[in-house]
ChimeraX commands (.cxc) that place a marker at each C-alpha (Angstrom):
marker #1 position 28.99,-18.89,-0.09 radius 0.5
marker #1 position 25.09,-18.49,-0.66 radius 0.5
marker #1 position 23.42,-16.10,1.53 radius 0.5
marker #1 position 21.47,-17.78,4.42 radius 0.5
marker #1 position 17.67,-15.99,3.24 radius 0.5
marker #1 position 14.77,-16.86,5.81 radius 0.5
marker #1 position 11.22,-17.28,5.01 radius 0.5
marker #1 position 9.05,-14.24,4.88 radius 0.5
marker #1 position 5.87,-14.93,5.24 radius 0.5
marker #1 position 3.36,-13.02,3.97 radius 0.5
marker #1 position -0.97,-13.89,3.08 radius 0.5
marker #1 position -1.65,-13.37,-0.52 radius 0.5
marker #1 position -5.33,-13.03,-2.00 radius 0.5
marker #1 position -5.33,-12.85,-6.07 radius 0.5
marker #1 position -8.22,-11.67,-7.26 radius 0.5
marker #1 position -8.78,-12.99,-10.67 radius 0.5
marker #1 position -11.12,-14.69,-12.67 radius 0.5
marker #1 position -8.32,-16.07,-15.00 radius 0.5
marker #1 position -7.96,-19.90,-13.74 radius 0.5
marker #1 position -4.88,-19.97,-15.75 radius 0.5
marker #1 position -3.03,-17.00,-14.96 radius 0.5
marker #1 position -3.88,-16.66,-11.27 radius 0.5
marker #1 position -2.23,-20.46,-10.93 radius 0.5
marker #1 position 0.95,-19.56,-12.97 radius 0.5
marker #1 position 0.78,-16.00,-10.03 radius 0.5
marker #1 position 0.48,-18.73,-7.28 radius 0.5
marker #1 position 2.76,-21.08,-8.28 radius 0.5
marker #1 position 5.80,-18.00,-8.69 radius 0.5
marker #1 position 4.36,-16.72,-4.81 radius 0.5
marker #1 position 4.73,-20.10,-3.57 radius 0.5
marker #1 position 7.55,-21.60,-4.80 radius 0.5
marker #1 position 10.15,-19.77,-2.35 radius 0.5
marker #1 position 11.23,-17.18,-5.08 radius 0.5
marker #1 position 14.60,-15.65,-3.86 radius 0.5
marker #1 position 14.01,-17.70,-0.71 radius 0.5
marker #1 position 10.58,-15.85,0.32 radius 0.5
marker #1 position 8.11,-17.89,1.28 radius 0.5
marker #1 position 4.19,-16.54,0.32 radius 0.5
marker #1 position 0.86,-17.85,0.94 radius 0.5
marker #1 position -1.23,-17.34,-2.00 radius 0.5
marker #1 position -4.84,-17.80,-2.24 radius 0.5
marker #1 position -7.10,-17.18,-5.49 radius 0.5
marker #1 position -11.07,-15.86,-5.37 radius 0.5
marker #1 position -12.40,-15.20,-9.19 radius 0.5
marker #1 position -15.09,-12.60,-8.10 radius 0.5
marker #1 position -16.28,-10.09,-5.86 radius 0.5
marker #1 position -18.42,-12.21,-4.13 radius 0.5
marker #1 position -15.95,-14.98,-3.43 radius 0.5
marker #1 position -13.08,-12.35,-1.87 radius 0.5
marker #1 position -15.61,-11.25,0.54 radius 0.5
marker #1 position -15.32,-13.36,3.76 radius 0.5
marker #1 position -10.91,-12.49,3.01 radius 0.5
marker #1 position -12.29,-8.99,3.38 radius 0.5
marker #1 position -14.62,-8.78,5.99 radius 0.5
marker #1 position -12.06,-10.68,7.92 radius 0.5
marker #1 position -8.83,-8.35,6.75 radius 0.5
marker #1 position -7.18,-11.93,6.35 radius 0.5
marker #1 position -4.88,-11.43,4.06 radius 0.5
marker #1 position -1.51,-9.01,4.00 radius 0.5
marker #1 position -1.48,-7.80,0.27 radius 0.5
marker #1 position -4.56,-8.17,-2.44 radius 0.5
marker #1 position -3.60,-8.41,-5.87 radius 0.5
marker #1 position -7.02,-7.28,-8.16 radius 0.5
marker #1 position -7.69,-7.41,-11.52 radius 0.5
marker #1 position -10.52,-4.80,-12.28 radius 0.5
marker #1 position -12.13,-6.50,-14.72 radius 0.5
marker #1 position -14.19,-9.03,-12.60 radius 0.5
marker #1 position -17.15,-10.99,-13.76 radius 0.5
marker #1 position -20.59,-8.98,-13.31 radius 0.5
marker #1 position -22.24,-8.55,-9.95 radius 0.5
marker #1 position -25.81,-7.93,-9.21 radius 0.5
marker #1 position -25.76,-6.02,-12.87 radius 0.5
marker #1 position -23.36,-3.86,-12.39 radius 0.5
marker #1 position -21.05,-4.13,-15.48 radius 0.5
marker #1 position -16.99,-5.89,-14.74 radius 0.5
marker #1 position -15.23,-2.86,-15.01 radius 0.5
marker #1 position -17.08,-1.36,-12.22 radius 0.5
marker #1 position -17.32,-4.13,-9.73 radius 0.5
marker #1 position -13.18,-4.23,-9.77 radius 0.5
marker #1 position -12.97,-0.58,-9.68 radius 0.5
marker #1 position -15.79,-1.29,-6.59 radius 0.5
marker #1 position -13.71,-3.53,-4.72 radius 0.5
marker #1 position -10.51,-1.78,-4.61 radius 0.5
marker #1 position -12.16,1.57,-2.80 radius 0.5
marker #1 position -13.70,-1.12,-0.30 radius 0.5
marker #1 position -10.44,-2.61,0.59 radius 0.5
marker #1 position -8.58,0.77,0.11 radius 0.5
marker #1 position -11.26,2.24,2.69 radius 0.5
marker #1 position -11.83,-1.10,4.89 radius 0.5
marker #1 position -8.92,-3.36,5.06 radius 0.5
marker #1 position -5.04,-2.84,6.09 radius 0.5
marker #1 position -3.37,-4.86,3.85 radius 0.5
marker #1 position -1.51,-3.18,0.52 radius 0.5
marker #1 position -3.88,-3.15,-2.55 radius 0.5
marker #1 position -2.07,-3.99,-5.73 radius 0.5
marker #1 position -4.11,-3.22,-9.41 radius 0.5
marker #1 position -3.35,-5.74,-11.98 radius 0.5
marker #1 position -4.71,-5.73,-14.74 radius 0.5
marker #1 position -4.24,-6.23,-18.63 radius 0.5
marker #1 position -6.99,-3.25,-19.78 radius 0.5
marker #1 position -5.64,-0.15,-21.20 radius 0.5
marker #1 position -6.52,2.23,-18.25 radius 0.5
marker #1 position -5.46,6.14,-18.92 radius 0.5
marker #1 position -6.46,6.99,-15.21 radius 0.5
marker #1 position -3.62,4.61,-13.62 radius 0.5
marker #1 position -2.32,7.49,-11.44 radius 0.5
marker #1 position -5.65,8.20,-10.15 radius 0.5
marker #1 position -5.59,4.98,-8.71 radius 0.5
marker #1 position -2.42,5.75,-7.23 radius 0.5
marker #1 position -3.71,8.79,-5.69 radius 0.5
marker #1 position -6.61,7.42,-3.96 radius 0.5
marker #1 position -4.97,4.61,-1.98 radius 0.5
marker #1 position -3.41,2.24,-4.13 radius 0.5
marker #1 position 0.00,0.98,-3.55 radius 0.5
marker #1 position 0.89,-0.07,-6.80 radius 0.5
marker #1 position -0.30,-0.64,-10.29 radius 0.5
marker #1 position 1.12,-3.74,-12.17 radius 0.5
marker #1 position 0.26,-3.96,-15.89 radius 0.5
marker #1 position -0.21,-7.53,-17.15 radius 0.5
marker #1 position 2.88,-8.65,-19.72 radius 0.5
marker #1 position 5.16,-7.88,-17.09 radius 0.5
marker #1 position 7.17,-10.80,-16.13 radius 0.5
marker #1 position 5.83,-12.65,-13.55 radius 0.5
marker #1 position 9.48,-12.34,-11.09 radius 0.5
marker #1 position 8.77,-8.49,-11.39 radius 0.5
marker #1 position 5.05,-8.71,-10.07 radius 0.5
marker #1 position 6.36,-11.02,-7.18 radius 0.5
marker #1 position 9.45,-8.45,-6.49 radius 0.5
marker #1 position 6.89,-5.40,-6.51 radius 0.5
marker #1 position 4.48,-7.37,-4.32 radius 0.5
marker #1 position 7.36,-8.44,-2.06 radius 0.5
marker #1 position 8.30,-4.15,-1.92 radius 0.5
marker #1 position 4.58,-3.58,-0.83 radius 0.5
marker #1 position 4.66,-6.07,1.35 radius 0.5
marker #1 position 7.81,-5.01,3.42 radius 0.5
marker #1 position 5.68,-1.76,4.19 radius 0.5
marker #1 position 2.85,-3.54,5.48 radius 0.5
marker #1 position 4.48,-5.20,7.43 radius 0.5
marker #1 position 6.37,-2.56,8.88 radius 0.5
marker #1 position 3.23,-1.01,9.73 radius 0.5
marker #1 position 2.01,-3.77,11.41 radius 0.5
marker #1 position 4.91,-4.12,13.71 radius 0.5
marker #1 position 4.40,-0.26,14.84 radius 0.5
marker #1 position 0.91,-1.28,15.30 radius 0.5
marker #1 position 1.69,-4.41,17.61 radius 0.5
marker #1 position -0.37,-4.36,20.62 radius 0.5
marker #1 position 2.75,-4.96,23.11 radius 0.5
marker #1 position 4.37,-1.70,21.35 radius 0.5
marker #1 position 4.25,1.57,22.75 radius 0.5
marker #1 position 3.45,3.56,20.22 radius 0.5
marker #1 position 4.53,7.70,19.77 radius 0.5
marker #1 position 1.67,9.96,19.15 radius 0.5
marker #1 position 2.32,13.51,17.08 radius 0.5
marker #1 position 0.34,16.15,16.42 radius 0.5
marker #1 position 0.28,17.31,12.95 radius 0.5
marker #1 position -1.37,20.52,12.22 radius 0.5
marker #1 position -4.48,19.63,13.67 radius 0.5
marker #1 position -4.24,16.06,13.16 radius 0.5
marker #1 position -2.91,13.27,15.86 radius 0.5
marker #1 position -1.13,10.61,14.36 radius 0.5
marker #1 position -0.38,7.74,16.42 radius 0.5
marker #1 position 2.76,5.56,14.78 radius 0.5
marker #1 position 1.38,2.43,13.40 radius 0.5
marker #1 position -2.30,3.04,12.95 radius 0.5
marker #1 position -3.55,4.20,9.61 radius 0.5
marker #1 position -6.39,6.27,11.07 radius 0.5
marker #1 position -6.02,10.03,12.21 radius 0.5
marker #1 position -8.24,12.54,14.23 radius 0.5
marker #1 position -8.23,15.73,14.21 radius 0.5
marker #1 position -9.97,18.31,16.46 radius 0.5
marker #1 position -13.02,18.36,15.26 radius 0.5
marker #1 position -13.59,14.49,15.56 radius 0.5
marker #1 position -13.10,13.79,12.12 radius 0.5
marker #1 position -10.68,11.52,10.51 radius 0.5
marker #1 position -8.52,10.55,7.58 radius 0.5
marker #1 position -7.51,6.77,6.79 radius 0.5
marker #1 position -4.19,6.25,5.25 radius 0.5
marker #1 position -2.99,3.85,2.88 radius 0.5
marker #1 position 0.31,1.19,4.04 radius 0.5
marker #1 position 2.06,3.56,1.53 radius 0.5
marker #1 position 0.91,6.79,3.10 radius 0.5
marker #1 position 1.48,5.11,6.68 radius 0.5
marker #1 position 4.97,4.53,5.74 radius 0.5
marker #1 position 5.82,7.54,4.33 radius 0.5
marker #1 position 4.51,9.60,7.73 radius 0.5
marker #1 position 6.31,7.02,9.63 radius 0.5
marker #1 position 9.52,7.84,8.24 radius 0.5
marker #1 position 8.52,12.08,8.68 radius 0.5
marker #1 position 7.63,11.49,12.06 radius 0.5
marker #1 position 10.35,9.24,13.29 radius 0.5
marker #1 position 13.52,9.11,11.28 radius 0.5
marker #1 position 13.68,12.57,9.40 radius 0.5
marker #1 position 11.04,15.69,9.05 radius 0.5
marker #1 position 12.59,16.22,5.53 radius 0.5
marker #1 position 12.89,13.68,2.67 radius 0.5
marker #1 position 13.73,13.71,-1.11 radius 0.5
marker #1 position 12.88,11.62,-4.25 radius 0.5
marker #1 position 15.88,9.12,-3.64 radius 0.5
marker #1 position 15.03,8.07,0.13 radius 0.5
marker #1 position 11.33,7.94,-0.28 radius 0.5
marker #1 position 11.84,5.21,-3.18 radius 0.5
marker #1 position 14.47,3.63,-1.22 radius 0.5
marker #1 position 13.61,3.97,2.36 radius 0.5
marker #1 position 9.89,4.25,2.47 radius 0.5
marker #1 position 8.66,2.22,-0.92 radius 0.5
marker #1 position 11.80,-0.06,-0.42 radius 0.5
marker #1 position 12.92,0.30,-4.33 radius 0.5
marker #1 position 17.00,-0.31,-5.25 radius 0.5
marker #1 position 18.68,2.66,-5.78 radius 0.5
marker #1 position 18.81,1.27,-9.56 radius 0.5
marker #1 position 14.81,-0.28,-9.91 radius 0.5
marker #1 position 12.01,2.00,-11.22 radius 0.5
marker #1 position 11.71,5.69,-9.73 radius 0.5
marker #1 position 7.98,6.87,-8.44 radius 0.5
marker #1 position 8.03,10.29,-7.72 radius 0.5
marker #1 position 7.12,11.47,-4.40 radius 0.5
marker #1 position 5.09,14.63,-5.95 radius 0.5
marker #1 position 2.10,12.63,-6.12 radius 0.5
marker #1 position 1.94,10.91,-2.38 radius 0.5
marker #1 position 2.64,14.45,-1.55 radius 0.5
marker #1 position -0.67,15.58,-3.39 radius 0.5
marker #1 position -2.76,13.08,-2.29 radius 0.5
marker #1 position -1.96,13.57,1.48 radius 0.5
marker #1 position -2.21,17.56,1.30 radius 0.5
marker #1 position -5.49,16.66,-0.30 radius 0.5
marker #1 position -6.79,14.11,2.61 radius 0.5
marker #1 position -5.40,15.97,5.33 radius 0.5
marker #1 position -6.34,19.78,4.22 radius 0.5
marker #1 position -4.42,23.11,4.92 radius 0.5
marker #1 position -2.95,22.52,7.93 radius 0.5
marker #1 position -0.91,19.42,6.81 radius 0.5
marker #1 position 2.21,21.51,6.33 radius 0.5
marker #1 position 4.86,19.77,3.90 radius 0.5
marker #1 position 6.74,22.79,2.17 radius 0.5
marker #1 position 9.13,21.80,-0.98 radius 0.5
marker #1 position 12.54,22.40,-0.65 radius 0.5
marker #1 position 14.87,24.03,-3.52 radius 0.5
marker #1 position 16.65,20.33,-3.95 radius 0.5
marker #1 position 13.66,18.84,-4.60 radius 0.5
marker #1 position 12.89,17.30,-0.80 radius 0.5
marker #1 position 9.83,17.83,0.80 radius 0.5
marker #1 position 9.84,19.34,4.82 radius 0.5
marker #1 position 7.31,18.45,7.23 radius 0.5
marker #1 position 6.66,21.61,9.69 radius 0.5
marker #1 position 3.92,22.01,12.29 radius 0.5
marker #1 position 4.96,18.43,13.77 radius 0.5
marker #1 position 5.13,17.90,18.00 radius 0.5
marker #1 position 5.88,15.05,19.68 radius 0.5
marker #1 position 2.84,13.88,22.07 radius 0.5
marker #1 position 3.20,12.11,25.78 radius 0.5
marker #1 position 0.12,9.61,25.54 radius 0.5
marker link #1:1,2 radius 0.2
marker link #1:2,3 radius 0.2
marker link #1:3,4 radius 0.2
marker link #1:4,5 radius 0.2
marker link #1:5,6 radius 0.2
marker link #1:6,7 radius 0.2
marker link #1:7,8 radius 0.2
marker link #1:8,9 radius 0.2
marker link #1:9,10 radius 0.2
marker link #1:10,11 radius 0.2
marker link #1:11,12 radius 0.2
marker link #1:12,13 radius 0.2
marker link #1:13,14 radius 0.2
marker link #1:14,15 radius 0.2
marker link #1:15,16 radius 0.2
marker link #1:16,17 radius 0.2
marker link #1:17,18 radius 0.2
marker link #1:18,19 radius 0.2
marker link #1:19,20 radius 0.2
marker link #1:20,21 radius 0.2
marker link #1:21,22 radius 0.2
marker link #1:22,23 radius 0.2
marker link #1:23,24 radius 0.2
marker link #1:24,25 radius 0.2
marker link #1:25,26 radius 0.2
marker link #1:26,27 radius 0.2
marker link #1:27,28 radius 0.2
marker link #1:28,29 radius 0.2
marker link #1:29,30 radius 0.2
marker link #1:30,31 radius 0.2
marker link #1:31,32 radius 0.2
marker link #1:32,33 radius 0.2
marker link #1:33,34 radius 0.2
marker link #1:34,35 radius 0.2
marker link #1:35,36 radius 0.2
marker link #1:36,37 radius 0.2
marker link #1:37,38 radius 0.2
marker link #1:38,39 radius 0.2
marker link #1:39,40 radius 0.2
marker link #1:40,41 radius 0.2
marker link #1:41,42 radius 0.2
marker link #1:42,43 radius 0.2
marker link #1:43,44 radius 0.2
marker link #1:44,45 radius 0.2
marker link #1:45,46 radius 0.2
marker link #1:46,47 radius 0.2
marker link #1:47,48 radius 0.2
marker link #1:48,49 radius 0.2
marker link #1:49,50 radius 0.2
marker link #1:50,51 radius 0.2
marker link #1:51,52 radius 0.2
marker link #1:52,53 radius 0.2
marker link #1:53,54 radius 0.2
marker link #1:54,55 radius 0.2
marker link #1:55,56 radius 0.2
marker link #1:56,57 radius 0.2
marker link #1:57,58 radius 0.2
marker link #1:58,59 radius 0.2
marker link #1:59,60 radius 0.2
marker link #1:60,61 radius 0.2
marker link #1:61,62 radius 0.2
marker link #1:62,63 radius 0.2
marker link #1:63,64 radius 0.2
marker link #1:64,65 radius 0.2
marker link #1:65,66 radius 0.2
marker link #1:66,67 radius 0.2
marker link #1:67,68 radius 0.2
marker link #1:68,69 radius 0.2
marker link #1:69,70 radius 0.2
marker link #1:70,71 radius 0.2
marker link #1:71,72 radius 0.2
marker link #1:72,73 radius 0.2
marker link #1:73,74 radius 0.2
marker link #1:74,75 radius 0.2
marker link #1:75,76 radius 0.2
marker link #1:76,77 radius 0.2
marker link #1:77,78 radius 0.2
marker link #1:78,79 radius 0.2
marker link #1:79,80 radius 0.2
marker link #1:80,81 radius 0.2
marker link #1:81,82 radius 0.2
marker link #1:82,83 radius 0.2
marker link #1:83,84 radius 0.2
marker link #1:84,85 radius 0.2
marker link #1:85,86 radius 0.2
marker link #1:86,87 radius 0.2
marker link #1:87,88 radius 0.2
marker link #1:88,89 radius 0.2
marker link #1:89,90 radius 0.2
marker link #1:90,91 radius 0.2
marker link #1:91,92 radius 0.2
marker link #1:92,93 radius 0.2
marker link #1:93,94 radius 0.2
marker link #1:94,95 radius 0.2
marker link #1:95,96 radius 0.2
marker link #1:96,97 radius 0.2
marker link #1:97,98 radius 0.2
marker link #1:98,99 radius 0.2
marker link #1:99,100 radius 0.2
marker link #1:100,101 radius 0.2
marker link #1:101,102 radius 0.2
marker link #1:102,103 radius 0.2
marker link #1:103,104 radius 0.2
marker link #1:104,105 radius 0.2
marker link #1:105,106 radius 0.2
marker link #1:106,107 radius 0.2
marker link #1:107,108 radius 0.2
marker link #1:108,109 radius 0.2
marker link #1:109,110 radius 0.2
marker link #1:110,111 radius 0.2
marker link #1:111,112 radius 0.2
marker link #1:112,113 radius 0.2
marker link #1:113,114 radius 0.2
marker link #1:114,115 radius 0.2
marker link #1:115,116 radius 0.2
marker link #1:116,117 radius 0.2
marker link #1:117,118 radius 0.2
marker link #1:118,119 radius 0.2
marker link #1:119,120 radius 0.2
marker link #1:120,121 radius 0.2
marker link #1:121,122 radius 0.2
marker link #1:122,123 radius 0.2
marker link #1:123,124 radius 0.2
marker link #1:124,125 radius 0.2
marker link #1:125,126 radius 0.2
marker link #1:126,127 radius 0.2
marker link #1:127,128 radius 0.2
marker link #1:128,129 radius 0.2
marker link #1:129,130 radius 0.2
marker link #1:130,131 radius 0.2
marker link #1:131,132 radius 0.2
marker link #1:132,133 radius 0.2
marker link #1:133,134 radius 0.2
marker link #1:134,135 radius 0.2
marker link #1:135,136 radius 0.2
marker link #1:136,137 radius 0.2
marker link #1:137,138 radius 0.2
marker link #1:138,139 radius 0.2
marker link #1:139,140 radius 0.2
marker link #1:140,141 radius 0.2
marker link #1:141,142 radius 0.2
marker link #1:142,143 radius 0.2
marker link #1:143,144 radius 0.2
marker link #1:144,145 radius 0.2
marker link #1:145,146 radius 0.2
marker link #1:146,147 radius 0.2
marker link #1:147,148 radius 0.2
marker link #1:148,149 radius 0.2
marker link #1:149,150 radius 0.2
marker link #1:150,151 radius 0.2
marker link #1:151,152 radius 0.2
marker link #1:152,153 radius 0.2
marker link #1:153,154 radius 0.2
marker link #1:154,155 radius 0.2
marker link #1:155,156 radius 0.2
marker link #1:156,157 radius 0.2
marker link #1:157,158 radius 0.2
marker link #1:158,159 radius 0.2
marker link #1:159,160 radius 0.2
marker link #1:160,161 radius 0.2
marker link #1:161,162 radius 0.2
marker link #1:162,163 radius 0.2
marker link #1:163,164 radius 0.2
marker link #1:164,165 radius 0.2
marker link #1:165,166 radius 0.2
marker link #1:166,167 radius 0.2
marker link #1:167,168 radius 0.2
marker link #1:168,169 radius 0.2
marker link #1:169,170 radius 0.2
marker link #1:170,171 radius 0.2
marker link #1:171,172 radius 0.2
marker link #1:172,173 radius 0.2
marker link #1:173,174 radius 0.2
marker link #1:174,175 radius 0.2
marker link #1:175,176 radius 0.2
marker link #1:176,177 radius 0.2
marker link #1:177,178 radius 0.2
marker link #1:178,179 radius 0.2
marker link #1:179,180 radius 0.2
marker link #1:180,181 radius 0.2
marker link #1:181,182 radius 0.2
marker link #1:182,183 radius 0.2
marker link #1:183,184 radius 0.2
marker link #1:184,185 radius 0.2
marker link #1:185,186 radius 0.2
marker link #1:186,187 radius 0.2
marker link #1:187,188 radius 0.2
marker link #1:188,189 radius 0.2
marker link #1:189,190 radius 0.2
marker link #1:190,191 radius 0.2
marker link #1:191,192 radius 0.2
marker link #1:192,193 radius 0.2
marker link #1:193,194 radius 0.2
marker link #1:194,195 radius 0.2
marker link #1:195,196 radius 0.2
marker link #1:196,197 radius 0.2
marker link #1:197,198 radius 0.2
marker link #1:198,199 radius 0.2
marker link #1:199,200 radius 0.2
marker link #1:200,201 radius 0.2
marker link #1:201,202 radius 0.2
marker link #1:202,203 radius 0.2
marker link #1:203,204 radius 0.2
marker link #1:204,205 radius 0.2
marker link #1:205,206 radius 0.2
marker link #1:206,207 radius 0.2
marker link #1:207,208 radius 0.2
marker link #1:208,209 radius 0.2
marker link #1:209,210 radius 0.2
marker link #1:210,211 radius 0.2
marker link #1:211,212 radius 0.2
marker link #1:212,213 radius 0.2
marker link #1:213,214 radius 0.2
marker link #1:214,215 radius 0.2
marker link #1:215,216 radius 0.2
marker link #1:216,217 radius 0.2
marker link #1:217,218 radius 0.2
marker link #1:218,219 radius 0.2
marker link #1:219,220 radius 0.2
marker link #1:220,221 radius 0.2
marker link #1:221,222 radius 0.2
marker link #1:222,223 radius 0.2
marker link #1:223,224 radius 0.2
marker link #1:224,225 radius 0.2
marker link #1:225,226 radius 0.2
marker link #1:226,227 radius 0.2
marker link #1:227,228 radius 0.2
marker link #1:228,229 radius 0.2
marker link #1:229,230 radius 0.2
marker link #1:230,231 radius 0.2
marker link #1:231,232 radius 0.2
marker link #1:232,233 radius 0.2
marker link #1:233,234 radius 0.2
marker link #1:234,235 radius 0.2
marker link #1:235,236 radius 0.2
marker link #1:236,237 radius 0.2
marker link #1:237,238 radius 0.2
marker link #1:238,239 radius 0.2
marker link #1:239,240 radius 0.2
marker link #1:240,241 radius 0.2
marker link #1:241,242 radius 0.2
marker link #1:242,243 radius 0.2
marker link #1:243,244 radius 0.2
marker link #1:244,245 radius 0.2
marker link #1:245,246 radius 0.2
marker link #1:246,247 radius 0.2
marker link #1:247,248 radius 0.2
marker link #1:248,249 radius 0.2
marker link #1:249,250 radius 0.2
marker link #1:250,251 radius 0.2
view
C-alpha cells in the first residue's frame, strides 16, 4: 500500500539569471516530488528579488552568486551582497547555488548560510536538501507563532526566547541567528543540553542516518564566535557538545 504523503507547502524564490536552468529548478519544486508540494518563484537579479525581500515573502531562497552587475559593482559581488542581506534581514533559509569554483564554501557556512549546493548535482538532491532546510524553517516558525507561548532561557548573558532568531544580552546588544543556528539552540534548550554529531544531522538538520554527514564543529564555531565567552558549550570526550550556564526563564 502507498503511503498517504500530504502537501507541504513551502514559498520558493530562485535566484538565477539562467532562464533555462531556474525553469528545469521550478518545474522539479512544483511538480509534487515525493508528494511535496512547493511554490517556486524565479527573479534573475538583485534588483528583481528585492520587493520578495523587503517583504520576507518567501520560506527558503535559493541564490546563485554570480548575478548580473548592479550599479557597477562586478556579479560575483552583488550575489555574495545579497546573501549577507537576507542572512542579516530575512527569516527564511538561504541556500548558495552555484556552478563557480568557490574555495571559501565553508565560510559561507559559517556566516549564516544553511546550505551550499554545487551545480551538477542532480536536480532530486537540490529539491531533497531544500526540502531538509525547509523542515527547520518551518519548525522555527511554528515556535515563533503568535498564539504560542514561547519559553525564554538565559544563556550566559544572553536571553533566548524559543522561536525568535534574535537574542539580547545585558548590555542591550544582540545576535541574529540563522534557521540552522535557531534549530540547533532549540533542540539545547528544549529537548537535550548535550548533543553529538549523529543527532545534530538527524534531529536538528533533518539528514537520514545514511545521507551526507556535516559536522557539528563548525555551527559550534560560528555560535561561540557570535555569542562571545560566555556562550558556554564544552566538548565532551565522545565527541558531543554540552551546553552549561543555561536557566529556564518565567516571562
Amino acid at each position: 500500500m502507498t503511503a498517504d504523503l500530504s502537501p507541504v507547502i513551502a514559498k520558493i524564490l530562485i535566484i538565477e539569471d539562467d532562464s533555462d536552468y531556474a525553469e528545469k529548478l521550478t518545474r522539479a519544486f512544483v511538480s509534487n516530488y515525493r508528494g511535496l508540494a512547493f511554490e517556486a518563484k524565479v527573479a534573475k537579479s538583485e534588483f528583481a528579488a528585492q520587493t520578495f525581500i523587503q517583504n520576507d515573502e518567501a520560506d527558503i531562497y535559493i541564490v546563485d552568486l554570480e548575478l548580473p552587475e548592479s550599479n557597477g559593482i562586478p556579479n560575483e559581488e552583488v550575489g555574495e551582497r545579497l546573501v549577507k542581506r537576507l542572512t542579516h534581514n530575512t527569516d527564511g533559509g538561504v541556500i548558495v547555488h552555484t556552478g563557480m569554483a568557490r574555495a571559501d564554501r565553508e565560510d559561507f557556512l559559517w556566516s549564516g548560510v544553511d546550505d551550499y549546493i554545487k551545480k551538477g548535482d542532480a536536480i532530486s538532491e537540490v529539491v531533497a536538501r531544500t526540502f531538509a532546510v525547509w523542515r527547520r524553517v518551518s519548525r522555527a516558525k511554528k515556535g515563533a507563532a503568535p498564539n504560542k507561548k514561547m519559553r525564554a532561557f538565559r544563556i550566559g548573558e544572553w536571553r533566548f526566547e524559543e522561536g525568535n532568531r534574535t537574542l539580547i544580552n545585558s548590555e542591550g546588544e544582540t545576535a541574529r541567528l540563522s534557521p540552522t543556528e535557531l534549530a540547533f539552540m532549540q533542540y539545547l534548550c528544549t529537548v537535550d543540553t548535550e548533543i553529538d554529531r549523529r543527532e545534530f544531522n538527524v534531529a536538528v538538520l533533518a539528514r537520514s542516518e545514511c545521507g551526507q554527514d556535516m559536522r557539528i564543529d563548525n555551527l559550534v564555531y560560528r555560535l561561540r564566535e557570535k555569542l562571545g565567552g560566555t556562550f558556554e558549550l564544552i566538548s565532551r570526550k565522545n565527541g558531543a557538545y554540552k551546553l552549561i550556564s543555561i536557566e529556564k526563564l518565567n516571562k
